[in-house]
LOSETOR-136324 format. One record per residue (C-alpha): residue number from 1; residue in three letters; chain; z, y negated, x negated. Coordinates in steps of 0.05 Angstrom, whole numbers. Layout:
nr/rest/kette/zz/yy/xx
NUM/ala/A/Z/Y/X
...
// end
This chain:
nr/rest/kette/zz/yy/xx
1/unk/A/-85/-512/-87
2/unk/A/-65/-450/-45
3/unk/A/-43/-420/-120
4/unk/A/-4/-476/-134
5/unk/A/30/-474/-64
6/unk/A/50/-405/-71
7/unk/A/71/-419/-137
8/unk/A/107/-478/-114
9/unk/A/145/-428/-62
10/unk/A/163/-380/-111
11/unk/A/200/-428/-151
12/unk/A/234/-451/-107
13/unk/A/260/-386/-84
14/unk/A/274/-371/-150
15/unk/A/322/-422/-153
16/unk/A/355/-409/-91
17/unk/A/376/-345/-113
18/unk/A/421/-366/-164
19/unk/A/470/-406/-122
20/unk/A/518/-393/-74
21/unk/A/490/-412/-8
22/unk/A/536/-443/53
23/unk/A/597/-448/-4
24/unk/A/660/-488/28
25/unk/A/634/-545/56
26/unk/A/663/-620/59
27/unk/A/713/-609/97
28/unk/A/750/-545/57
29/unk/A/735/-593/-2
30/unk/A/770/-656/34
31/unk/A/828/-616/57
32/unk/A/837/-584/-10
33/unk/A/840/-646/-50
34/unk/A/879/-691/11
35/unk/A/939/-644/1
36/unk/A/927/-644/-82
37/unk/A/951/-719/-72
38/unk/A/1017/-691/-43
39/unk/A/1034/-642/-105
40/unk/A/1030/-696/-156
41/unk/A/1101/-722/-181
42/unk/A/1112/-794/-171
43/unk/A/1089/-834/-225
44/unk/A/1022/-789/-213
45/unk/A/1018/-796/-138
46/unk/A/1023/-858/-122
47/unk/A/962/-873/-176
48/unk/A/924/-822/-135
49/unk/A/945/-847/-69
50/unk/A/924/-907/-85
51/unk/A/848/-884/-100
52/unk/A/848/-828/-37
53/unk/A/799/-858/1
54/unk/A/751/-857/-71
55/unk/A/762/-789/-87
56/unk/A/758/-773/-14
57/unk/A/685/-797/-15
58/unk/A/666/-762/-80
59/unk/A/695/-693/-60
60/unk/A/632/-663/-57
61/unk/A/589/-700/-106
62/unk/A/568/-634/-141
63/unk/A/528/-612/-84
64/unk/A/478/-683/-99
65/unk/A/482/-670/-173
66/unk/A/440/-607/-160
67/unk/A/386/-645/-132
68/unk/A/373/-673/-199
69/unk/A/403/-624/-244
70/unk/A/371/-560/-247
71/unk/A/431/-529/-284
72/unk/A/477/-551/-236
73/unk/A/474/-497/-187
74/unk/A/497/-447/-243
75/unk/A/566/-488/-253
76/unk/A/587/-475/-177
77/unk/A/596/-394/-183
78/unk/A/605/-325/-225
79/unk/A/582/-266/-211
80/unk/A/637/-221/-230
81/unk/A/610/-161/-203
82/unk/A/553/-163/-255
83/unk/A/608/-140/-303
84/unk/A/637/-79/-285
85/unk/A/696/-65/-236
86/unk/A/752/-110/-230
87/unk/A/788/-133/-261
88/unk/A/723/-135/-302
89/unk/A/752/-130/-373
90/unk/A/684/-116/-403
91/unk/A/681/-196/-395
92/unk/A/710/-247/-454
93/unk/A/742/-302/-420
94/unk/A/710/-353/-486
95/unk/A/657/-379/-467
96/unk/A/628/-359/-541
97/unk/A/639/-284/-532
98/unk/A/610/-277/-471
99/unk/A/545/-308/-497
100/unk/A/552/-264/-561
101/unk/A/571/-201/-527
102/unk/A/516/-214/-468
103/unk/A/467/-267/-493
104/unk/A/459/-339/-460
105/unk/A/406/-329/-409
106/unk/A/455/-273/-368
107/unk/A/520/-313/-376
108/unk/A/473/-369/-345
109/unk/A/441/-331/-290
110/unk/A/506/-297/-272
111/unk/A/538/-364/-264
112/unk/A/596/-401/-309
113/unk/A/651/-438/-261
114/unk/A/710/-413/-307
115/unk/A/682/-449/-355
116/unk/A/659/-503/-327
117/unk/A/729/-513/-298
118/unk/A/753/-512/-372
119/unk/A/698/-566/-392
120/unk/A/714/-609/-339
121/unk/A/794/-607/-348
122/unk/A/778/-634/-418
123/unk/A/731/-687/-396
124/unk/A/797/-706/-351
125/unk/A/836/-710/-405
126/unk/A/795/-755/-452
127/unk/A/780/-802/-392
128/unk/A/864/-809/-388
129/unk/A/869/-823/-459
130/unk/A/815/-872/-458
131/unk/A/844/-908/-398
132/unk/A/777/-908/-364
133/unk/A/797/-906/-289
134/unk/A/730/-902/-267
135/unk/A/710/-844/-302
136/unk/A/778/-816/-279
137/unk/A/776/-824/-203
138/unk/A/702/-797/-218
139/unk/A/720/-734/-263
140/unk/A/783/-728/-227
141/unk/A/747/-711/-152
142/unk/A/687/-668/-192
143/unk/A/741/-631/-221
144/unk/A/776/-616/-158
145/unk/A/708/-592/-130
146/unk/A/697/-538/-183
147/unk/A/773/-505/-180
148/unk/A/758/-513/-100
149/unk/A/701/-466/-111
150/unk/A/737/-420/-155
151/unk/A/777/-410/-83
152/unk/A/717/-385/-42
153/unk/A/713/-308/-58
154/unk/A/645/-315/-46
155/unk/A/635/-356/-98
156/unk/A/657/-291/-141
157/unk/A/597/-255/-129
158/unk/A/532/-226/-120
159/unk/A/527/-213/-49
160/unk/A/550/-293/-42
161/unk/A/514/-297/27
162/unk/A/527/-218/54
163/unk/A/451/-218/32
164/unk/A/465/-152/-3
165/unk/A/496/-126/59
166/unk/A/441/-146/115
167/unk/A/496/-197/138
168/unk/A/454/-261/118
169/unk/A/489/-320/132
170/unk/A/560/-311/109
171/unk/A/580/-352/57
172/unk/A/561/-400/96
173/unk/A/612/-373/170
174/unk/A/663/-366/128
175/unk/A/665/-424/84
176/unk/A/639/-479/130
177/unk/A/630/-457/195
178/unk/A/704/-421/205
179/unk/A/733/-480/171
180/unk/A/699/-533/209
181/unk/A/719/-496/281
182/unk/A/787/-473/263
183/unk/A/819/-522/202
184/unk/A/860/-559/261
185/unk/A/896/-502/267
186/unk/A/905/-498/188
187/unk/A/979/-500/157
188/unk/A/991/-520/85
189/unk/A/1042/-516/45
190/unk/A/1024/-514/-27
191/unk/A/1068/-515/-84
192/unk/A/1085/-572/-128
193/unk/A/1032/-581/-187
194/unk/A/1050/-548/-247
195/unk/A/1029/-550/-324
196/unk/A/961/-508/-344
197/unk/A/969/-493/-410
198/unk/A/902/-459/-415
199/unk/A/850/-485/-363
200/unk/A/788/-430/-377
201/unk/A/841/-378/-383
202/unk/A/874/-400/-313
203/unk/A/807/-414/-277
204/unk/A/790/-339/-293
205/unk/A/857/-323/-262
206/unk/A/848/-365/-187
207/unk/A/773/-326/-192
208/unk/A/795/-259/-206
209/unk/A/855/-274/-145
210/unk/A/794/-294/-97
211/unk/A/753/-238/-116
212/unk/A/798/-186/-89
213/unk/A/790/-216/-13
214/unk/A/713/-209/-22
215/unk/A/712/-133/10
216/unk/A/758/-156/70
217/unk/A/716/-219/86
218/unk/A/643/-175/86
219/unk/A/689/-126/133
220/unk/A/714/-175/187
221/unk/A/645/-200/189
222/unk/A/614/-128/204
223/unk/A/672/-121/257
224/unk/A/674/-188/290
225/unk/A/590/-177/298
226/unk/A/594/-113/331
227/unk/A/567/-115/401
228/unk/A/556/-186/397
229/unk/A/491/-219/415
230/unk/A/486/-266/362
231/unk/A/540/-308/325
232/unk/A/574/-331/389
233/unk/A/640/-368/398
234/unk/A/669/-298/416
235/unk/A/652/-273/339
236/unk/A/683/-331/310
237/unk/A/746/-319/340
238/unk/A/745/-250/327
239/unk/A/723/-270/252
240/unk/A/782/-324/247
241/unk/A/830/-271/273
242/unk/A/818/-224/221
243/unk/A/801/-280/157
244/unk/A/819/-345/172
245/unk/A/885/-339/145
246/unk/A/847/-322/75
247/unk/A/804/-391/85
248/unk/A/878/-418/94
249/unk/A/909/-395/37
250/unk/A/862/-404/-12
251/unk/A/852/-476/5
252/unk/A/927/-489/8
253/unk/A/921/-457/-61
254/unk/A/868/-496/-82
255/unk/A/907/-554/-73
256/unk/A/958/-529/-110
257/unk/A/917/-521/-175
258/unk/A/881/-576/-166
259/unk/A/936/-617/-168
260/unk/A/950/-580/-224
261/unk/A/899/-594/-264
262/unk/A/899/-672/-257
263/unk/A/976/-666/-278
264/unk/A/962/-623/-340
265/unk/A/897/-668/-361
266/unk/A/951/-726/-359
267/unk/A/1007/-700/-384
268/unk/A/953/-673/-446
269/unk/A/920/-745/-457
270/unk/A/991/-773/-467
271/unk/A/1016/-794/-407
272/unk/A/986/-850/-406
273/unk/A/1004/-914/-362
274/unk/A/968/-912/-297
275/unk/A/946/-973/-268
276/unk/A/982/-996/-190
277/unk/A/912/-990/-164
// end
């Protein structure tokens, strides 16, 4: 039984490792797709405005799939640092290269959100055509969630939780802690949503623009902890100081390309009716 235990425990650390841990938490995910809503044009907002308080709710329904999903936790991150330097050109943006060029059980391990993103913007689209507006409230907020994530530089890579750096813990202060305290103070203004003519190709391009605050964020968290006893209230204003306008932007982004990608998935399927509810 002890054996088994152990075994047990190693599993399950094994597992952890491969995702993200204290990603943006409801409330970056909320705010993101709230102000989504406000980028749609017209005929396109007032469907979505109309099913807020749904997509609202399923904003973070990812983080239950991984519960029962064991591949789900690989569909929330990349590890672009596994790849070279930036802008990491040693790594095809198809899905298909990449597994030729450095076999399916790395691509896997060092996490697929790009593509995911692309999947999921198709899945969109044939829910539009089909005029199932179930499957597109649900698709629609589980899409959102994955381009959020593409707007966490953490999510981008390998030292995900400053676990690399002996600064355990900071996925999770910046991307739900720091939000949580500070979002009040938050201003958004994102742009109006805009055609994605390539959704895999694009979701490499909001990762590769979050990856580049990655060094700044493990910085401000070595500053803002010096001479500090502990993660007080005096480091988190010291930390928000120095990143929270990066937690701002990239969510204000976020909503940008989300909004994004529901136009483009409807505009692809047709532009189909939408119904008044």
């Amino acid at each position: 039984m002890r054996v088994l235990a152990a075994l047990f425990v190693f599993v399950a650390g094994l597992l952890a490792t491969v995702s993200p841990a204290g990603a943006w938490g409801p409330q970056a995910h909320r705010l993101a797709d709230d102000w989504a809503i406000g980028t749609l044009p017209p005929e396109l907002r007032n469907y979505f405005q109309a099913n807020r308080t749904f997509i609202l709710q399923h904003a973070t329904d990812p983080y239950e799939w991984m519960e029962k999903d064991r591949y789900e936790r690989m569909r929330h991150f990349i590890y672009l640092n596994k790849y070279g330097m930036f802008p990491y050109l040693d790594l095809p943006h198809s899905y298909k290269l990449a597994v030729r060029q450095y076999g399916l059980k790395r691509i896997t391990q060092n996490g697929v959100l790009p593509w995911q993103i692309g999947e999921y913007s198709l899945k969109l689209t044939n829910a539009f055509r089909a005029k199932d507006w179930k499957q597109v409230q649900l698709d629609s907020a589980a899409l959102a969630f994955y381009v959020a994530d593409a707007h966490d530089p953490m999510h981008t890579t390998e030292n995900y939780n400053g676990q690399m750096t002996g600064q355990n813990g900071l996925g999770r202060r910046f991307g739900y802690e720091l939000v949580e305290r500070y979002s009040h103070f938050f201003m958004f203004r994102p742009d109006s949503a805009s055609k994605v003519n390539d959704p895999t190709e694009y979701a490499f391009q909001m990762i590769l623009e979050s990856n580049t605050w990655v060094d700044q964020i493990v910085l401000a968290d070595y500053v803002a902890i010096n001479g500090q006893r502990g993660y007080t209230d005096a480091y988190f204003d010291n930390f928000y100081s120095r990143v929270g306008s990066i937690a701002m932007k990239e969510i204000s982004e976020a909503a940008h390309d989300i909004g994004s990608y529901w136009y483009s998935a409807w505009l692809n399927a047709g532009s189909p009716e939408l119904p008044r509810q």
